[in-house]
N, C-alpha and C positions, 0 to 999 in steps of 0.2 A: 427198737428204735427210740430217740427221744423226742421228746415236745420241742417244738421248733420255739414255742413262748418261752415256755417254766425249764425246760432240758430234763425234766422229769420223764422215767420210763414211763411208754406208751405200746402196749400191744399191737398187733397188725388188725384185729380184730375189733380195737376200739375207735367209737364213732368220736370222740370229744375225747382231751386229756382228762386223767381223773381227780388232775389235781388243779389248773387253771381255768380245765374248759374249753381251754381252745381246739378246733377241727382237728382230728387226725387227718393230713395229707392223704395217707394211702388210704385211709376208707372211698375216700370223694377221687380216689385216680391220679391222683394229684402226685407231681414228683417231690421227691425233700430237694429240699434247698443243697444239703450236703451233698446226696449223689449229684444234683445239677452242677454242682461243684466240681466233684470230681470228675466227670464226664465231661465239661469243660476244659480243664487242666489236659484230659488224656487227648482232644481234640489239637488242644495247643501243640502237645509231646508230637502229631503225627504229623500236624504243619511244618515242625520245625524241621522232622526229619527228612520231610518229601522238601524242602527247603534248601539242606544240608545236600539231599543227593542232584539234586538240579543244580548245585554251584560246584562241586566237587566230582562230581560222577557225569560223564558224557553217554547218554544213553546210543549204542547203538543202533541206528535204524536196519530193519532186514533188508534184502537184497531186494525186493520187488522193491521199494522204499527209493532204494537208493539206486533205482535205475542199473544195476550190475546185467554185465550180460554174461555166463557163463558158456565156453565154447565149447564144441561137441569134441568131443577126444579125439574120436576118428578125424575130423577137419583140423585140428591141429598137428597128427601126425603127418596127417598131409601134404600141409606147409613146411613140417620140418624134412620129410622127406625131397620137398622141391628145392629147399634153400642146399640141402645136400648134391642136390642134382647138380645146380646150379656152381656150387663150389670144384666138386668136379671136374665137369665140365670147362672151365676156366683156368684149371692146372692142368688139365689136359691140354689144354690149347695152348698153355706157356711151355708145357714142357715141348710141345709140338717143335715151336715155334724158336725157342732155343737149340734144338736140335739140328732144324732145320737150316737155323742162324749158323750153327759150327762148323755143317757141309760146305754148306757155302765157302764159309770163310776157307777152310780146306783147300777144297777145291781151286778158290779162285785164287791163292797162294802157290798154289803145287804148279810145278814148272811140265807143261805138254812134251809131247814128247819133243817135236817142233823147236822147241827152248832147248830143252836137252843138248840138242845136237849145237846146236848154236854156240851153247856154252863148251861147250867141248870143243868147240873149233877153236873159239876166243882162247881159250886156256893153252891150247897146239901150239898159237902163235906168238903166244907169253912166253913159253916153254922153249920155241924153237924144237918142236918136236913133228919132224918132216914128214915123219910115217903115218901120225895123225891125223895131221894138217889133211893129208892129200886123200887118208881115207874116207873123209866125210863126204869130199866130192864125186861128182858123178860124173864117169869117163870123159864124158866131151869135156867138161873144163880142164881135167888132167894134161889133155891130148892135145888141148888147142896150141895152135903155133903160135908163137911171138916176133912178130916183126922187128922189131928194134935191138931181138936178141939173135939176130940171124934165123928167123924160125925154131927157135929152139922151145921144145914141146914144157909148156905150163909148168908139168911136174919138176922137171931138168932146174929149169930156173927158181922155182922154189928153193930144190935140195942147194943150191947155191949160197942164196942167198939165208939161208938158215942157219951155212957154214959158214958163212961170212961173222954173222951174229954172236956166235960160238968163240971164235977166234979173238974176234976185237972187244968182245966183251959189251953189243950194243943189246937194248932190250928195249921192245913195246909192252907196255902195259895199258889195261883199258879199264875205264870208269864209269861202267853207261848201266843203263836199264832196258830191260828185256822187252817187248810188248807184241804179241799177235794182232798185225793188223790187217787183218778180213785175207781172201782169199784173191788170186790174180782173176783176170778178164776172161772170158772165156776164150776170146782171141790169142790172148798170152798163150794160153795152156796148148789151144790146138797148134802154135805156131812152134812152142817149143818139144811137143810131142813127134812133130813133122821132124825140125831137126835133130830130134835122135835119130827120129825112123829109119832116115835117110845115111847114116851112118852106123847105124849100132842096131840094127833091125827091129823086129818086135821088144819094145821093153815096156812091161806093165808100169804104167804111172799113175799115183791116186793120191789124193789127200794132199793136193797142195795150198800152201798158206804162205803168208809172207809174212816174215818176223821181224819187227822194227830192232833198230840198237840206236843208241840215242847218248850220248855222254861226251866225255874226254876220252883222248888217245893221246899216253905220253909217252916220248923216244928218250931214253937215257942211254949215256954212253960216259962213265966216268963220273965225274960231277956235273957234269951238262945237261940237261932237261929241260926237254923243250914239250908243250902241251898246245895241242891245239883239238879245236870240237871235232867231235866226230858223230856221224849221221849214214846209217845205210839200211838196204831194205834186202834184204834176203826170202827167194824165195824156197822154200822146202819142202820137202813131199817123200813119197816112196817111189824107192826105184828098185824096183822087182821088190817089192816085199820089205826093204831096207829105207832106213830114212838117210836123205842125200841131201845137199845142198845144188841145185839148181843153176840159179844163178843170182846176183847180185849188182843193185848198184844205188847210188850216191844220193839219187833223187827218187820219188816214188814212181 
């Protein structure tokens, strides 16, 4: 090392320079000035760096630090298993309910049988087609006498008038809407049950219902056309087994 005075070599061993005089440092413990130098400097170099990584470097804290809560696997399968459920269970319930929506809708479109017969009577008398007309009904109204046509039986007066139609070229046509409306009285049923009975013996009757009609009736004959409302209630049922027409009329 050298004299911190004269800068003259100085042993580690010696108590005083040999050339000034002055104390050796390191005998008496003492630092050099040099190394406090540089030990300074290398103090600076490690400030700056702990300096440098606190404005550039974000140290991250650990997890107990930063309050994290990590969740147990098993409890989050859990949850994913529920949301699954959940999902599920809710297109199941749409597709239910969709399903359910298209019967309906089916259903409540589709013409009973009731309608059936109805329309097929309606079409008979568009048609002028006598055999139909008269097949839908049920004996007694076939059979019934007409007054004002000398007693001449239902059917009779039909086929007439059906030829008539045919000949001169007249036609009804009908613009109405169909509707099941509720079932007759219980009084109706047993009243008109009696009058078969009484004429036409045992005849099983069941399932009667009244079928509204509801629209325009128009008469053409040529270029003539005449339209006025039309409104009737028809009641219909089985008779023996068959769907018949009953009877019918104007008002409920």
């Amino acid at each position: 090392m050298k004299c911190p005075e004269c800068g003259n070599e100085v042993y580690p061993d010696q108590i005083v320079c040999g050339y000034c005089g002055a104390p050796n440092p390191r005998s008496y413990g003492m630092t050099d000035p040099e190394e406090k130098k540089t030990e300074a400097e290398e103090a600076v170099s490690e400030d700056a760096v702990s300096s440098d990584a606190g404005e550039g470097t974000m140290v991250q804290p650990s997890s107990a630090e930063q309050g994290t809560f990590t969740e147990n696997p098993s409890e989050g399968n859990r949850r994913k298993g529920s949301k699954k459920k959940v999902i599920l269970i809710a297109a199941i319930f749409l597709a239910v309910c969709a399903i359910g929506g298209g019967i309906w809708l089916y259903l409540s479109k589709r013409d009973t049988p009731h309608i059936k017969l109805m329309k097929k009577y309606i079409k008979a008398y568009e048609e002028a087609d006598v055999d139909t007309f008269l097949d839908v009904l049920i004996p007694k109204i076939r059979d019934k006498k007409i007054k004002d046509r000398d007693n001449m039986p239902y059917s009779e007066m039909v086929r007439e008038l059906f030829q008539e139609m045919k000949e001169t070229g007249e036609r009804f046509t009908f613009e109405i809407e169909y509707k099941m409306d509720g079932k007759p009285s219980d009084e109706e049923v047993e009243k008109t049950k009696s009058a078969i009975a009484k004429n036409y013996g045992d005849v099983k009757i069941s399932d009667l219902r009244i079928v509204k009609l509801k629209g325009k009736k128009v008469y053409k004959n040529g270029t003539f056309t005449h339209t006025e409302p039309y409104e009737a209630y028809f009641m219909v049922g089985k008779y023996d087994g068959e769907m018949k027409i009953f009877n019918y009329s104007t008002s409920k």
